[in-house]
N, CA, C and O of each residue as an XYZ file, in Angstrom:
468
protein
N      74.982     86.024     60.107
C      75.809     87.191     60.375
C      75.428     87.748     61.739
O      74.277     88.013     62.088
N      76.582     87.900     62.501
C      75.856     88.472     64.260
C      76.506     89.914     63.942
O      77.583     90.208     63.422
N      75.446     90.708     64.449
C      75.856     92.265     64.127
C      75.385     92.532     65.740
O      74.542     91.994     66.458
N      76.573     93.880     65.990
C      75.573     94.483     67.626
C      76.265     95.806     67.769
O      77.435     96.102     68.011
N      75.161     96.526     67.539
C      75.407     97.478     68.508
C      74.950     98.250     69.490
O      73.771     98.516     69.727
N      76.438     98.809     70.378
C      76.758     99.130     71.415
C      76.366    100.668     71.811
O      76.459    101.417     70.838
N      76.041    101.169     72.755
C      75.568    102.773     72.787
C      74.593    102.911     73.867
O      74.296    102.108     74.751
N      74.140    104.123     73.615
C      73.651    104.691     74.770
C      72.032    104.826     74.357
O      72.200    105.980     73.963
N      70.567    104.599     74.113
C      69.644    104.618     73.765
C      69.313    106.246     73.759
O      68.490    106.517     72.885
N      69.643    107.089     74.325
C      69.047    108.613     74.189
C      70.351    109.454     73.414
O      70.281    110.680     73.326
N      71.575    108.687     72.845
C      72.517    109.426     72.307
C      71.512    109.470     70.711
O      70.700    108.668     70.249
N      72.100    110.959     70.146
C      71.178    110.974     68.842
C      71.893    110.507     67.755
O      71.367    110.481     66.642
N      73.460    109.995     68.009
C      74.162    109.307     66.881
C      74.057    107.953     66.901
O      74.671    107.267     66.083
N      73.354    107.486     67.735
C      73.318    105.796     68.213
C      71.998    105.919     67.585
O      71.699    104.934     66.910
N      71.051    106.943     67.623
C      69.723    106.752     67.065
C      69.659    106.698     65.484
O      68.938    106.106     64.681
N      70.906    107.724     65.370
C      70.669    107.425     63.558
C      71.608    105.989     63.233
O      71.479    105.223     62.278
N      72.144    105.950     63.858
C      72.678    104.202     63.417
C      71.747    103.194     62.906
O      71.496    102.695     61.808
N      71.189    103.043     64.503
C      69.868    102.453     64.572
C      68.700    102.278     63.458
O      68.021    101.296     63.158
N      68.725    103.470     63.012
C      67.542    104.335     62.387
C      68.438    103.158     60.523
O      68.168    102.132     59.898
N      69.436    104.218     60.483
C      70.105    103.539     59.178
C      69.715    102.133     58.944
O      69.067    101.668     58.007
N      70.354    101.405     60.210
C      70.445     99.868     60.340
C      68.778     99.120     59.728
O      68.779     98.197     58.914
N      67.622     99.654     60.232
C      66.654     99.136     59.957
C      66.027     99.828     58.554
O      65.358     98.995     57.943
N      66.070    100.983     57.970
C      66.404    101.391     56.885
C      66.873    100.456     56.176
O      66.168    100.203     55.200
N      67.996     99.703     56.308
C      68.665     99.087     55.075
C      67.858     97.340     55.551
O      67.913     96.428     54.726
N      67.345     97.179     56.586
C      66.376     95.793     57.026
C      68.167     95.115     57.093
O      68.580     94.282     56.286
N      69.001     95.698     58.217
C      69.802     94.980     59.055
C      69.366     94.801     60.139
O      69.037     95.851     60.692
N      69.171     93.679     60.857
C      68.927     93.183     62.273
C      70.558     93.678     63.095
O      71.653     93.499     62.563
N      70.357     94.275     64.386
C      71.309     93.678     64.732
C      70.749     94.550     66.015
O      69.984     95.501     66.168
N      71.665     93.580     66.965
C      71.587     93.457     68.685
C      71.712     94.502     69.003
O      72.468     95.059     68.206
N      71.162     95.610     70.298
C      71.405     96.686     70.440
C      71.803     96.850     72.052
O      70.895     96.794     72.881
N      73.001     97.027     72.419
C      73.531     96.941     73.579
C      73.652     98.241     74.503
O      74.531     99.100     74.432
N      72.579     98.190     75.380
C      72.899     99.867     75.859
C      73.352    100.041     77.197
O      72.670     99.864     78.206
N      74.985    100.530     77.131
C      76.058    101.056     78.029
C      75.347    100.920     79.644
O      75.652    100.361     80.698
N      74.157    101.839     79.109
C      73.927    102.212     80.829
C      73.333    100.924     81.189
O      73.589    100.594     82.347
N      72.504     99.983     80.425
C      71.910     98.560     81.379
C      73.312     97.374     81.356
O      73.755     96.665     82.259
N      73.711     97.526     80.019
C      75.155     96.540     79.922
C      76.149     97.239     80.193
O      76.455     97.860     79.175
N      76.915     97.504     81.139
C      77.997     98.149     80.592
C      79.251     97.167     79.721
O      79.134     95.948     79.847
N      80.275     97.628     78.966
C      81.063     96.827     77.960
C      82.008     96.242     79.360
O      81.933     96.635     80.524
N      82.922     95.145     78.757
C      83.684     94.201     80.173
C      84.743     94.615     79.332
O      84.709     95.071     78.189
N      85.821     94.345     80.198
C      86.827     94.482     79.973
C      87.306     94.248     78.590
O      87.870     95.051     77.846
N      86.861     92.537     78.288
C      87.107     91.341     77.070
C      86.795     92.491     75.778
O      87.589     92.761     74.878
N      85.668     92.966     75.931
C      84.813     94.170     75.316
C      85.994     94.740     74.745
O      86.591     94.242     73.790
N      86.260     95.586     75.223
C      87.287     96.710     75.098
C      88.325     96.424     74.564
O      88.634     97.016     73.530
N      88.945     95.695     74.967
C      90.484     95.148     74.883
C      90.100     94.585     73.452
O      90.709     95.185     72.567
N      89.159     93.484     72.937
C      88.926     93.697     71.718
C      88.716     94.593     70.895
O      89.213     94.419     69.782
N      87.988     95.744     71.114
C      87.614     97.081     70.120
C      88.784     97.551     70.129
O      88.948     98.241     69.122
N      89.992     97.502     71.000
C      91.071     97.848     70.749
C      92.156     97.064     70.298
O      93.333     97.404     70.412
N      91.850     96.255     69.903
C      92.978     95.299     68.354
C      92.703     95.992     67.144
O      93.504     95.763     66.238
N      91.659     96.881     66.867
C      91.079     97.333     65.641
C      91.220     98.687     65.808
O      91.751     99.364     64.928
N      90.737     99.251     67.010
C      90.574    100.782     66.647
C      90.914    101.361     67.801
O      90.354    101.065     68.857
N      92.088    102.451     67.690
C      92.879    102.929     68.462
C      92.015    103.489     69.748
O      90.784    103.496     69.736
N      92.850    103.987     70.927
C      92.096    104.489     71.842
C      92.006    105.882     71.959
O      91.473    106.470     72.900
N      92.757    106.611     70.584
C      92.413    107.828     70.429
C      90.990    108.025     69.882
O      90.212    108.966     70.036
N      90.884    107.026     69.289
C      89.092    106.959     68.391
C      88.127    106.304     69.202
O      86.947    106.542     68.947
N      88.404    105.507     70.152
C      87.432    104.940     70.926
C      87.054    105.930     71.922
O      85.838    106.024     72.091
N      87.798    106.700     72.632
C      87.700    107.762     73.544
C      87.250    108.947     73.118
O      88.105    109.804     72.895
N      86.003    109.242     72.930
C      85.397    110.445     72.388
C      85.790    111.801     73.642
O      85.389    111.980     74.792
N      86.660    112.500     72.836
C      87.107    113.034     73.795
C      86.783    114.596     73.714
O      87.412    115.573     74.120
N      85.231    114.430     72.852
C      84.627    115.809     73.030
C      83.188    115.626     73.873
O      82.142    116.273     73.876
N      83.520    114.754     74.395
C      82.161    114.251     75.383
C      82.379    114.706     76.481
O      83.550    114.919     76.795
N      81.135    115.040     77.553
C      81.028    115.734     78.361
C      82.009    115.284     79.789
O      82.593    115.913     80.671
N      81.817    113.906     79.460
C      82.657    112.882     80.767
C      83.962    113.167     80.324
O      84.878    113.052     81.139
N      84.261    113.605     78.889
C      86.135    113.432     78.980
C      86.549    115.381     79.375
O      87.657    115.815     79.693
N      85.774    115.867     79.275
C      85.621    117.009     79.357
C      85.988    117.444     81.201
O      86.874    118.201     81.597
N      84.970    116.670     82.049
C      84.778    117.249     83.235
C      86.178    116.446     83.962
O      86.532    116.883     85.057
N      86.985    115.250     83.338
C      88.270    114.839     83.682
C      89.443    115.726     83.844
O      89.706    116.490     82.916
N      90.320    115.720     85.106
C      91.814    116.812     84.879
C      92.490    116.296     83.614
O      92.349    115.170     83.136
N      93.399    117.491     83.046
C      94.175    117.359     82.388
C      94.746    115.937     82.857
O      94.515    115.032     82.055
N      95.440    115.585     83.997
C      96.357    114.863     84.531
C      95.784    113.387     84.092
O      96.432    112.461     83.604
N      94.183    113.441     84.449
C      93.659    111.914     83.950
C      93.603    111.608     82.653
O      93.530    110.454     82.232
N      93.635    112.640     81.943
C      93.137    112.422     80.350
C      94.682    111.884     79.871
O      94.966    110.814     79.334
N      95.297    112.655     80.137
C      96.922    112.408     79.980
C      96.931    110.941     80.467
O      97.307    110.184     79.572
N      96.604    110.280     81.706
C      97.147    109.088     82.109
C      96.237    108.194     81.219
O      96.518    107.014     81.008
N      95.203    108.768     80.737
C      94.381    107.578     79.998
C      94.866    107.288     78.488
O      94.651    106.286     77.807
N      95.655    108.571     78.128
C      95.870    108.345     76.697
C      96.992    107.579     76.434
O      97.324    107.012     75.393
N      97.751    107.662     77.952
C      98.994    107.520     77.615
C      99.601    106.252     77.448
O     100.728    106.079     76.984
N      98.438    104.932     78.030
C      98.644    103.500     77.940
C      97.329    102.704     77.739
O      96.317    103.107     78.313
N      97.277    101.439     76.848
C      95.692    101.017     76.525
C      95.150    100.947     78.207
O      94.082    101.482     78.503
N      95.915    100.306     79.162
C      95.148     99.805     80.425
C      94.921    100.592     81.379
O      94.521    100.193     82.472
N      95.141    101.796     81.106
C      94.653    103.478     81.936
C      93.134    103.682     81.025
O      92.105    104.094     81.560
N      93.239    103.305     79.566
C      91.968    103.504     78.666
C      91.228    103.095     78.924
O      90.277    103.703     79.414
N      91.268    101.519     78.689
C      90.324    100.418     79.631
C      89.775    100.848     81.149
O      88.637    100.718     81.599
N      90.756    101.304     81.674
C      90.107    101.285     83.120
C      89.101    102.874     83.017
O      88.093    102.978     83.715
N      89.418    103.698     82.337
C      88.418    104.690     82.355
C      87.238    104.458     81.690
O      86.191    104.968     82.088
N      87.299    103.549     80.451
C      86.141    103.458     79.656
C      85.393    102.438     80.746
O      84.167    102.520     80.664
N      85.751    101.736     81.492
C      85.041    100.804     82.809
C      84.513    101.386     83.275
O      83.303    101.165     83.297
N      85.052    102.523     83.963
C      84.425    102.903     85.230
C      83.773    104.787     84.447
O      83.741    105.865     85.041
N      83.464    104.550     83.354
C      82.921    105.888     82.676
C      82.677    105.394     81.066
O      83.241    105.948     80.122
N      81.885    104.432     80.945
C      81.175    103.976     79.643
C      80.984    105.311     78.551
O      81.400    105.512     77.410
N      80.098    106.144     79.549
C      80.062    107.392     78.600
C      81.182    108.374     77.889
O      80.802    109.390     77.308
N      82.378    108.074     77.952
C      83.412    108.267     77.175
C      83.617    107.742     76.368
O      84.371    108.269     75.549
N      83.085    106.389     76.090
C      83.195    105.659     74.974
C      82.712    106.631     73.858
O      81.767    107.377     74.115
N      83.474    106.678     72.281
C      82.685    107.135     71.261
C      81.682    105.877     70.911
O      81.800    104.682     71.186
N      80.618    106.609     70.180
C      78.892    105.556     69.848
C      78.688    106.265     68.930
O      78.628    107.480     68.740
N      78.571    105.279     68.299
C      78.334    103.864     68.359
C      79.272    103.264     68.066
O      80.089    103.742     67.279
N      79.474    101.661     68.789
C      80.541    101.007     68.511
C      79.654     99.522     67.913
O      78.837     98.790     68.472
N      80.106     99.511     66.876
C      79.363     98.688     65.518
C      80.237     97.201     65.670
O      81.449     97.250     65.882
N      79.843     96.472     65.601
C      80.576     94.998     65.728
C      79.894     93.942     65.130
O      78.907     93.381     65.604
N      80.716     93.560     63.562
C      79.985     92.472     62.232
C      80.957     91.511     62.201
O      82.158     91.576     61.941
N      80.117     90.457     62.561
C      81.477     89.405     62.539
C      82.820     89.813     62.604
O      83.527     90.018     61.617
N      83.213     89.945     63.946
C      84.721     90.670     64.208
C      85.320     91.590     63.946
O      86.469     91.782     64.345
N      84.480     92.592     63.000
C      85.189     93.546     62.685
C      84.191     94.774     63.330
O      83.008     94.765     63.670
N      85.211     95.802     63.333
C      84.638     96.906     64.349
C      84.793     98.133     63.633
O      85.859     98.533     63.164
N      83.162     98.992     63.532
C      83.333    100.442     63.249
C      82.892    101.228     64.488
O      82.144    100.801     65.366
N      83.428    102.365     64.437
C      83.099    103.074     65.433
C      82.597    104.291     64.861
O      82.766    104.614     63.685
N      81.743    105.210     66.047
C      80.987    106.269     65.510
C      79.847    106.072     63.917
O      79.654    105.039     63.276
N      79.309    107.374     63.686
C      78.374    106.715     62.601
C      78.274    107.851     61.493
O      77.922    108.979     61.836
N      78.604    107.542     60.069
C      78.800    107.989     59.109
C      77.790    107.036     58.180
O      77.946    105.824     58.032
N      76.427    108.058     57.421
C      76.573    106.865     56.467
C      76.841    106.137     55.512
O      76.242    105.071     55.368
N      77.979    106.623     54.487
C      78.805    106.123     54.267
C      79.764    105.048     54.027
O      80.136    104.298     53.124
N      80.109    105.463     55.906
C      81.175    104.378     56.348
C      80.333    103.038     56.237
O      80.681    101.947     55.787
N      78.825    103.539     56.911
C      78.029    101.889     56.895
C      77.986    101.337     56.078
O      78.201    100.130     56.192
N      77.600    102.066     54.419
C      77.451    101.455     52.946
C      78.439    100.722     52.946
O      78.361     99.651     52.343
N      79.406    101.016     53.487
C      80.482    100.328     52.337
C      81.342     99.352     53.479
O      82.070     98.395     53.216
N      80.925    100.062     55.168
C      80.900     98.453     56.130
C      80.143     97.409     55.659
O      80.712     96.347     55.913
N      78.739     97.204     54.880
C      77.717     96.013     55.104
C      78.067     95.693     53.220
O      77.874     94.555     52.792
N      78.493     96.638     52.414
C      78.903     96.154     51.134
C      79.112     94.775     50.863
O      79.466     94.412     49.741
């Protein structure tokens, strides 16, 4: 089973992921934004699964300090999304969870129980 996740190492919701993940003695890859950033391929996949209203944490400080005008152009087509989550990783919502092809985002635990079920 290839598990990975994606995030920021000092975000404190990527830490309880983390934290969960080895809790339950899941291995999985831990990819952090600021040394990797995600590629394009990245993205454009997390978005066959999960919209770019949910991928775009848009109570984060980076979507925050954006004009109205950009947030608008980013919401308004996937390849305005893509190109902001490129060139501003930290808009991404984190954690972005990826188990054999399938993708959760953000961290509930919960959602994990019954992702690794």
């Amino acid at each position: 089973m290839s598990i990975q996740i994606y995030g920021i190492s000092q975000c404190n919701t990527v830490k309880k992921a983390r934290k969960w993940l080895a809790d339950q003695h899941i291995n999985a890859e831990f990819i952090d934004f600021k040394k990797t950033p995600p590629t394009i391929t990245d993205i454009q996949f997390w978005l066959t699964q999960v919209p770019k209203e949910t991928l775009i944490n848009r109570k984060s400080t980076t979507w925050r300090k954006l004009s109205n005008n950009e947030q608008t152009i980013a919401l308004s087509n996937d390849d305005e999304a893509i190109r902001l989550m490129i060139n501003h990783s930290s808009v991404i919502k984190r954690p972005v969870l990826v188990k054999n092809q399938l993708i959760l985002v953000g961290f509930d635990p919960q959602r994990y129980t019954e992702f690794f079920a």
